[in-house]
C-alpha positions in Angstrom: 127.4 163.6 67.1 124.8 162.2 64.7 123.5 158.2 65.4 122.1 156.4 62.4 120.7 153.2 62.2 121.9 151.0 59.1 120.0 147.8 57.8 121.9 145.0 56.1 121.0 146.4 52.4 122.8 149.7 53.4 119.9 152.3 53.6 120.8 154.6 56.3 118.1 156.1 59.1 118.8 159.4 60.7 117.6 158.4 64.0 119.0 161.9 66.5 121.6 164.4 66.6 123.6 164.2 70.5 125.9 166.3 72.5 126.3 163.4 74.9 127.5 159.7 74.7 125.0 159.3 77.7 122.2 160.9 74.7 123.4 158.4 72.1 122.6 155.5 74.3 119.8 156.4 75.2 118.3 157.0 72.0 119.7 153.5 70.9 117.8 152.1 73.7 114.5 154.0 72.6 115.1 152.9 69.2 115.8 149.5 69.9 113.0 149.2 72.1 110.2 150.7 69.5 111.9 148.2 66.7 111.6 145.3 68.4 115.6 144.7 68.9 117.4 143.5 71.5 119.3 146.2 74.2 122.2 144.4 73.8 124.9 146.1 71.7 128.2 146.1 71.5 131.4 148.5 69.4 131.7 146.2 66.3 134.0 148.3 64.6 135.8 152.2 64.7 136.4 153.9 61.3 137.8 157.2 61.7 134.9 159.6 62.3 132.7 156.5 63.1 131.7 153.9 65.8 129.5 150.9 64.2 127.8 149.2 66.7 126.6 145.3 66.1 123.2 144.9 68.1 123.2 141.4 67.2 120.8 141.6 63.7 122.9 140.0 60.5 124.6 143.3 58.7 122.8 145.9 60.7 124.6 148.4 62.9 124.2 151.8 64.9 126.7 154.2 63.4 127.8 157.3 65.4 129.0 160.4 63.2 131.9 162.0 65.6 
């Protein structure tokens, strides 16, 4: 699995490459915590080989690459 962080104008950010859910959430914790976000975070949406999650910022999302 590969987690990106996208911002509202669509520029994507390789943030880590995971074997483990338990590895993806804790790098969107890291993350989140070094940007200043909140550690709230929620699915927002599931595409076929992705899972956008909303963490609250206007248009920006997580996306995990299944």
């Amino acid at each position: 699995m590969k987690l990106y962080y996208k911002d509202k104008n669509g520029s994507r950010e390789f943030v880590t490459k995971a074997d483990s859910d338990k590895e993806i959430f804790q790098a969107i914790e890291e993350y989140s915590m070094e940007h200043g976000f909140g550690l709230i975070y929620m699915i927002h949406h599931i595409e076929k080989d992705k899972i956008y999650y909303d963490i609250g910022k206007d248009g920006c999302f997580f996306v995990v690459e299944v």
